[in-house]
C-alpha positions as CSV (number, residue, x, y, z in Angstrom):
1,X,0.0,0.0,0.0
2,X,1.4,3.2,-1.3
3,X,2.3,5.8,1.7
4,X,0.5,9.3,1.1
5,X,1.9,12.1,2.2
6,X,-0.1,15.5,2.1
7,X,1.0,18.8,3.3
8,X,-0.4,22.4,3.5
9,X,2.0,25.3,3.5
10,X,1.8,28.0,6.4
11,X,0.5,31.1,5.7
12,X,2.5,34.0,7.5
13,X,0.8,37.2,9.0
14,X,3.2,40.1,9.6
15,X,1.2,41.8,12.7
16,X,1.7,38.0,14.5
17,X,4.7,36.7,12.9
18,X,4.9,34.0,15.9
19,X,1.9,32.3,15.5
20,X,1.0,29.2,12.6
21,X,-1.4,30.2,10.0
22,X,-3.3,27.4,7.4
23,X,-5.8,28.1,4.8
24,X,-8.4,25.8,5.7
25,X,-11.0,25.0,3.5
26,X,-13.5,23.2,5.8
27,X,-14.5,20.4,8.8
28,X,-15.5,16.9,8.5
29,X,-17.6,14.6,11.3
30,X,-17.0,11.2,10.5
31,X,-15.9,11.7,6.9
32,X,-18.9,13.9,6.0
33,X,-18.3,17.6,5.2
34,X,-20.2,20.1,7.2
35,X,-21.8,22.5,5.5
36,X,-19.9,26.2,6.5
37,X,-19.2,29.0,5.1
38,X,-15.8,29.6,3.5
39,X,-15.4,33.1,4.5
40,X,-15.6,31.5,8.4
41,X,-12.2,30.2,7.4
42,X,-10.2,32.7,5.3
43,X,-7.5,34.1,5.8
44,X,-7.4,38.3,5.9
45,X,-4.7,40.2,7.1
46,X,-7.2,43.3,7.5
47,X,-9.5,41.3,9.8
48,X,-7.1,39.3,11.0
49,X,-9.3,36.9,10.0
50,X,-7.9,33.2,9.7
51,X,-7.3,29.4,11.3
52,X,-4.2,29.8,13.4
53,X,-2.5,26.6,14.3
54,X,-1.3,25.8,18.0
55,X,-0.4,22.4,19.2
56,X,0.4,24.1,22.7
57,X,-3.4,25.1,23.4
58,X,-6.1,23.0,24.5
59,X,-8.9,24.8,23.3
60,X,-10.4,25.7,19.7
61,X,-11.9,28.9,18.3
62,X,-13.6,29.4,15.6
63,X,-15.9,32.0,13.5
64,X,-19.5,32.1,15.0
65,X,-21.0,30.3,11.5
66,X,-18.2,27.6,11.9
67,X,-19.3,26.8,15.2
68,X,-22.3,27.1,15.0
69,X,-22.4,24.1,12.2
70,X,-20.0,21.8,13.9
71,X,-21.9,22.1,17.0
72,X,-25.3,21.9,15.1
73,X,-24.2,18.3,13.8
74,X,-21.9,17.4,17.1
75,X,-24.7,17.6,19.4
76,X,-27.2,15.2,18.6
77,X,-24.0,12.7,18.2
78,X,-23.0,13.3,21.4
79,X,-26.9,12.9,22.5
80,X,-27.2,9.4,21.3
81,X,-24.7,8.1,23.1
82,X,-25.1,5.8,26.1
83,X,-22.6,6.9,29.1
84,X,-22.7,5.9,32.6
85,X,-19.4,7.2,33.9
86,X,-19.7,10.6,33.6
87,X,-23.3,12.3,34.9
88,X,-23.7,16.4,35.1
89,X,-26.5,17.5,37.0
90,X,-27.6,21.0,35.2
91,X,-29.8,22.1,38.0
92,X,-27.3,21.4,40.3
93,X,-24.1,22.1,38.9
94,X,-22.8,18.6,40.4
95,X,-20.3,16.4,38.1
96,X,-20.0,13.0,39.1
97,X,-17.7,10.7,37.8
98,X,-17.9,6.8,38.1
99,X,-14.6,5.2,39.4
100,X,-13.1,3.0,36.9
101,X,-10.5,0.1,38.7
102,X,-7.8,-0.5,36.1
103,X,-4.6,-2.5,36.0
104,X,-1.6,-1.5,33.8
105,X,1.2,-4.0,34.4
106,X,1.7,-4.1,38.0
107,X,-0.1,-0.9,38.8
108,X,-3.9,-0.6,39.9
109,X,-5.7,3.0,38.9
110,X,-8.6,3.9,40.7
């Protein structure tokens, strides 16, 4: 089976010259496009518009239309699934999380 490689060059922005820039041209959920607009994603040095790249960061941001369709098809995904371990309590504002006894080797994890 033939390797494939593929490779987007970075897009540099001279007002944040330290930061990763791509020119993404859309999302997928579980191979299927989802339907966003491609201004959400472009890259504009006026607006300072664009998808910034940042393996240090643990959270995303996006363009409100961007987000607004990922979430829009995320959601009822998320919704049909079956999970006992983790229960949030809205009305409450409790998390509970069901302890899990695993062994790794010769170590036990509660």
């Amino acid at each position: 089976m033939p390797c494939r490689i593929h490779s987007t060059p970075l897009l540099a922005n001279p007002r944040r010259p330290s930061l990763y820039y791509v020119n993404m041209t859309g999302i997928r959920v579980i191979g299927r496009p989802i339907r966003i607009p491609p201004k959400a994603f472009a890259f504009d040095l006026a607006t300072d518009g664009s998808t910034i790249i940042d393996s240090g960061t643990m959270f995303t941001r996006s363009m409100v239309p961007a987000y607004e369709a990922v979430r829009d098809d995320f959601r009822p995904r998320v919704m049909a699934q079956q999970n006992d371990r983790v229960v949030f309590d809205g009305a409450g504002g409790r998390l509970s999380i069901a302890c899990e006894h695993c062994t790794y080797g010769d170590y036990h994890v509660l």
